[in-house]
N, C-alpha and C positions, 0 to 999 in steps of 0.2 A: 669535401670529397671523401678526406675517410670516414664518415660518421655514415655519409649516403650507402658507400660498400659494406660497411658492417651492418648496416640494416639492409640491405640486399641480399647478404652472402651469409649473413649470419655469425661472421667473425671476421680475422685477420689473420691470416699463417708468416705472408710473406711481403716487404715491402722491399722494389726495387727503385731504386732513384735513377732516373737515366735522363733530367732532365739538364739541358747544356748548350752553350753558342758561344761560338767566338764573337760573334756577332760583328764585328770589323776588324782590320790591322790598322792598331794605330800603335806609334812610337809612342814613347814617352814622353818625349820632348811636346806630342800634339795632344796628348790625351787629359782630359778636363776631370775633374771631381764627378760628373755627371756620369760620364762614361763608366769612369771606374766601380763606381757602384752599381751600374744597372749591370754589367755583366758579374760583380760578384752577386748580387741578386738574383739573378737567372740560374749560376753555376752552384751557389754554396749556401747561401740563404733559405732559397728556396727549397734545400735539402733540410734545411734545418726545420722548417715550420713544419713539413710532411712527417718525417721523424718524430719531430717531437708532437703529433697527432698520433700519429700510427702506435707509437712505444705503449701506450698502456695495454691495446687492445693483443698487441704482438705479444707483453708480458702473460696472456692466459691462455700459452700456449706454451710446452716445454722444449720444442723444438719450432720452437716459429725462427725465421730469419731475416734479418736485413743484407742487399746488395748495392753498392753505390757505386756506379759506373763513374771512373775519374777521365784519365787522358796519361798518354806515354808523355805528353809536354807537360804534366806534375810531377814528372823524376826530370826529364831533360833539361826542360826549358823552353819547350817549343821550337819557333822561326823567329823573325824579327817581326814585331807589331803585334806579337803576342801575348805580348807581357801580361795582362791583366787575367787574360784566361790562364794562362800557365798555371800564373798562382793561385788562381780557383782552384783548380783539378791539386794542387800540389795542397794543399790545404781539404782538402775532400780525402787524402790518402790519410789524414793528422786526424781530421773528423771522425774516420773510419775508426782507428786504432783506440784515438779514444773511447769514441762510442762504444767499445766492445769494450773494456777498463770501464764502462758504466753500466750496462746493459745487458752485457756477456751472464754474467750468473741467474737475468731473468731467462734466461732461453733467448733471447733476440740477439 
């Protein structure tokens, strides 16, 4: 996907991450190995492989930017049956802070 857009567009200035799903509530108590990974996959994973695609073509640019849309249930905690997502989004804010502690002095 990003190789397609920089041969389309011609570069990269800006990647925004906004992809996300609670995708069910489930407690703890119900919730399997399965589950819990397909939703950090969908929330936090999936940020990571686009990022770590994106970064090179964002570093030849001096003000290029990254955006990653998390969730107010990454500071909170969410509802109840949350749990998995919460800590997606809560871990997408650590992501973030890092990423810039690595990336920040490329321009992204």
């Amino acid at each position: 996907m990003v190789e397609k857009t920089v041969q389309a567009f011609g570069g990269l200035d800006i990647l925004i991450n906004n992809a996300g799903s609670l995708v069910a509530r489930k407690m703890l108590s119900d919730m399997d190995t399965e589950f819990w990974h397909k939703v950090m996959d969908i929330n936090l994973t999936s940020m990571m492989f686009v990022t770590r695609a994106a970064s090179p073509y964002l570093a030849k640019n001096s003000n290029s930017s990254i955006v990653n849309l998390a969730s107010l249930a990454g500071r909170k905690g969410g509802h109840p049956g949350s749990l998995v997502y919460s800590t997606s989004k809560g871990a997408i804010l650590t992501f973030t802070r890092a990423l810039s502690t690595e990336l920040g002095a490329q321009g992204a």
